[in-house]
C-alpha positions in Angstrom: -4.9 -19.5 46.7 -4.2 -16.3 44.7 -5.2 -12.9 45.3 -8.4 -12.2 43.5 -8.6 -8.4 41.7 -11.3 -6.3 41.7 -12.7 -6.0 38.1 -12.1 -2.1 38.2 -8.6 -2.6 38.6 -7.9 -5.5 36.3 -9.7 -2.9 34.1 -7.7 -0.2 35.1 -4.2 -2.1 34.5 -5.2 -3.4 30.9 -5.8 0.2 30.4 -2.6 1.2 31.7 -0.7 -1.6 29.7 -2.6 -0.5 26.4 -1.3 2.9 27.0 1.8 2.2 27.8 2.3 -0.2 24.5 1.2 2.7 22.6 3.5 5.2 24.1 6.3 2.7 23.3 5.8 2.8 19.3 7.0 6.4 18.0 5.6 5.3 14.8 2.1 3.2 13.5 3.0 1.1 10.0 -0.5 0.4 8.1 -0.4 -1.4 4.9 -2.4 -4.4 2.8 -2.3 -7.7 1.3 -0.3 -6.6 -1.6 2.5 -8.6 -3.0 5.2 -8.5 -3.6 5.4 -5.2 -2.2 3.4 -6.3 1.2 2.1 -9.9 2.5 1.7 -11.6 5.7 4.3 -14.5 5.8 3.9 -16.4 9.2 3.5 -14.1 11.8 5.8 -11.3 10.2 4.9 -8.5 7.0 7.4 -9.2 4.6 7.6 -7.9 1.0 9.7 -5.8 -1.2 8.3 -2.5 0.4 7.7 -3.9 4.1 11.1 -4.7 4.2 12.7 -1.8 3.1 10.6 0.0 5.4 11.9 -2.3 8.8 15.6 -1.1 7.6 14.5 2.4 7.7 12.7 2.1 10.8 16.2 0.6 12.6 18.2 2.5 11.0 16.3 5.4 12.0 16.1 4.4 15.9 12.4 4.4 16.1 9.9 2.2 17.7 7.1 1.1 15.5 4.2 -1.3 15.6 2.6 -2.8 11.7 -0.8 -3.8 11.4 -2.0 -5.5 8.3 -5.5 -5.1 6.8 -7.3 -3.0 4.0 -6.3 -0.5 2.3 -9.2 1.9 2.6 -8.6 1.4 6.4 -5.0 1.8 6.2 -5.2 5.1 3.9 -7.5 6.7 6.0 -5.6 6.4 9.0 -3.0 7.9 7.6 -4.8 11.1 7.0 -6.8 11.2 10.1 -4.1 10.6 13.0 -0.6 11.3 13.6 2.4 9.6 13.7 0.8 7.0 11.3 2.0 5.8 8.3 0.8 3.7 5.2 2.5 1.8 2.3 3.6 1.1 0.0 1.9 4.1 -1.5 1.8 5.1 -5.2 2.6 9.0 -5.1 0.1 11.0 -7.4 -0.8 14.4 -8.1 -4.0 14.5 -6.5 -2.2 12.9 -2.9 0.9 14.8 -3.0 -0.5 17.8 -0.4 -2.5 14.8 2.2 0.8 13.1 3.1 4.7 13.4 4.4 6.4 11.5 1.8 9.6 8.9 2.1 11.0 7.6 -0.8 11.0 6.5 -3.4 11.0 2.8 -2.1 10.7 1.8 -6.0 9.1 2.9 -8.9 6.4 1.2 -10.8 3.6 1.1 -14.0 -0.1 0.9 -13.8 -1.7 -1.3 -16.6 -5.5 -2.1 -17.3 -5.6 -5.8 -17.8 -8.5 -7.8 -18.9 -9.3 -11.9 -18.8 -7.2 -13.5 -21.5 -10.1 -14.9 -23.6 -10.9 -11.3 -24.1 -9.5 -9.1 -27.5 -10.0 -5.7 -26.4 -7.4 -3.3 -28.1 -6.6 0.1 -26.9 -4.4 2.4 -28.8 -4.8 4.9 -26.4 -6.4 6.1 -22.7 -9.6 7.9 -24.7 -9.9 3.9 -26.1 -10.8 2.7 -22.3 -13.5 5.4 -21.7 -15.7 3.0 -23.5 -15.4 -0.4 -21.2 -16.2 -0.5 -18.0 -13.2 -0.3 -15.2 -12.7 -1.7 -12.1 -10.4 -1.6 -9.3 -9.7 -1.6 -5.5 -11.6 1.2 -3.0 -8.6 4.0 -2.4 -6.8 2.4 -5.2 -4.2 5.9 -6.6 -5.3 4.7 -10.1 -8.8 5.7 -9.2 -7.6 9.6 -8.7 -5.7 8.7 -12.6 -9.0 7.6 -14.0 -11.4 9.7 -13.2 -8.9 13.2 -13.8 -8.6 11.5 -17.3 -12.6 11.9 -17.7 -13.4 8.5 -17.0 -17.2 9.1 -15.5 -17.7 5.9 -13.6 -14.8 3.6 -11.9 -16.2 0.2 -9.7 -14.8 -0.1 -6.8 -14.8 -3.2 -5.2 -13.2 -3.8 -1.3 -10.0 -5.6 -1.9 -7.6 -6.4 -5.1 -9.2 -10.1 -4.9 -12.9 -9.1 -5.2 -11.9 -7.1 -8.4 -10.2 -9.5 -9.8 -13.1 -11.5 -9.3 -15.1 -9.3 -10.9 -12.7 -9.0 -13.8 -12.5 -12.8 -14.4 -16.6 -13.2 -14.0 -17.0 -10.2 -17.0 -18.9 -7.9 -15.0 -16.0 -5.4 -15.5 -14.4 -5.5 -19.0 -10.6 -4.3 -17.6 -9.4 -3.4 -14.0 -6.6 -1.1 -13.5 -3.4 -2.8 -11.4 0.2 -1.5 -10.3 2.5 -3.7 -12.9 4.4 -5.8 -9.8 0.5 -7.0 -8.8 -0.3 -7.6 -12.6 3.3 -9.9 -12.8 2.3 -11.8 -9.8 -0.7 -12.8 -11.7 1.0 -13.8 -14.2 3.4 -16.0 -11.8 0.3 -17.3 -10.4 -1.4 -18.7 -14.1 -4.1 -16.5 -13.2 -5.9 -15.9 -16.6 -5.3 -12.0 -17.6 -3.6 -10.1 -20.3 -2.6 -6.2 -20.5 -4.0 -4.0 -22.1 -3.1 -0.3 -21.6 0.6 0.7 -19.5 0.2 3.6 -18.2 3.3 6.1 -16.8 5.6 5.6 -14.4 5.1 6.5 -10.3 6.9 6.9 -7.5 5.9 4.2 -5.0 6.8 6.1 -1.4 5.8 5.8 3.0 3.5 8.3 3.5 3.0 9.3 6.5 0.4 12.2 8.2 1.5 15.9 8.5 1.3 15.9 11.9 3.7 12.9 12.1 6.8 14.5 14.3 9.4 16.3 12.2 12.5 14.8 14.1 10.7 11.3 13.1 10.0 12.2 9.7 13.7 13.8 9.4 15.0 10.9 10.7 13.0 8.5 8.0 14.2 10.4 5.2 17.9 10.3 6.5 17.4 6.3 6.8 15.9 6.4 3.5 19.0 7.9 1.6 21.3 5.7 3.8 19.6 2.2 2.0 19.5 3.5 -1.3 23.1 4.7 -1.0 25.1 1.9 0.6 22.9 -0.5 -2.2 20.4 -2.3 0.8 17.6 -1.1 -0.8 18.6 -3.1 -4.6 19.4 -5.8 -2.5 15.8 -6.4 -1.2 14.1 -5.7 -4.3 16.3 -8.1 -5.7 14.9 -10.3 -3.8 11.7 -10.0 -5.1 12.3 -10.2 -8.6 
């Protein structure tokens, strides 16, 4: 017969094994459903962003746990607690001062698509102002929108439930990073572009208080991929 163990202490050693899984991981990876840069592919993240960031990590030295889930979850971690990071993360004007930046992991184009059946022609940004606009909650393109003037963008919980949207016509265009737009495409779901906007950087960003030697250590693993060619080599993958 075995030893029984007082709940208290069967409570007190999960704690102590919580705590001490936590103290192993000098870093906390956040990201979304996102491809290609991020998507869950059997038990593992993989992606054109996920895995440049797992080359950083070990060439870096540092432990580091990834959770997968939405991006307004994922985004706000990042700004609320240290030593957590989120990508892959489209750095903008209006996010530059919340985060400590690695990068750039690639650099893409923003476009507002619409359902193919639709004709909608937009010479310009202005030329949106007057169709209704949807994307994803935290989306960086939200921050782009409403500094150009744009008084009301929908928001809907996840990249799928705009799309949605998009394809029912209860938005008339939704605004997409250009990687997410091909994937469509590759997919035969039914959209078109409309409007490109300019180019970003897409980065890690990680919180202030994230340790310096860490963050030092990131950015020296960072330079190291996109100098010995790793980091073509995974996008290339991708592509």
């Amino acid at each position: 017969m075995g030893v029984v163990m007082p709940f208290r202490k069967i409570a007190v050693l999960a704690f102590l094994l919580c705590a001490a899984h936590a103290i192993a991981s000098d870093v906390r990876l956040m990201t979304e459903e996102y491809p290609p840069y991020n998507f869950q592919n059997g038990a593992r993240v993989s992606g054109l962003g996920a895995d440049q960031i797992y080359a950083i990590m070990d060439r870096a030295g540092l432990d580091y746990e990834v959770e997968l889930t939405q991006w307004s979850r994922a985004s706000g971690a990042a700004r609320k607690k240290p030593a957590t990071c989120v990508f892959s993360t489209f750095r903008t004007t209006d996010r530059e001062q919340e985060f400590e930046w690695i990068g750039p992991l690639s650099e893409d184009r923003a476009l507002l698509i619409m359902a193919d059946e639709r004709e909608i022609e937009l010479n310009t940004l202005e030329d949106a102002k007057s169709y209704s606009v949807g994307t994803q909650t935290g989306e960086f393109t939200v921050g782009i929108l409403e500094s150009a003037g744009f008084g009301q963008v929908e928001q809907a919980p996840s990249m799928a439930a705009a799309l949605k949207k998009l394809l029912a016509g209860r938005n008339d265009l939704m605004a997409v990073p250009e990687p997410y737009f091909n994937e469509l495409l590759g997919q035969g779901v039914p959209v078109a572009a409309a409007y490109t906007l300019p180019a970003l950087e897409v980065a890690l960003a990680c919180n202030p208080e994230t340790d310096p030697q860490h963050l030092a250590a990131m950015r020296a693993a960072m330079a190291s991929i996109i100098a010995d060619g790793t980091q073509d080599a995974i996008i290339a993958r991708y592509q």
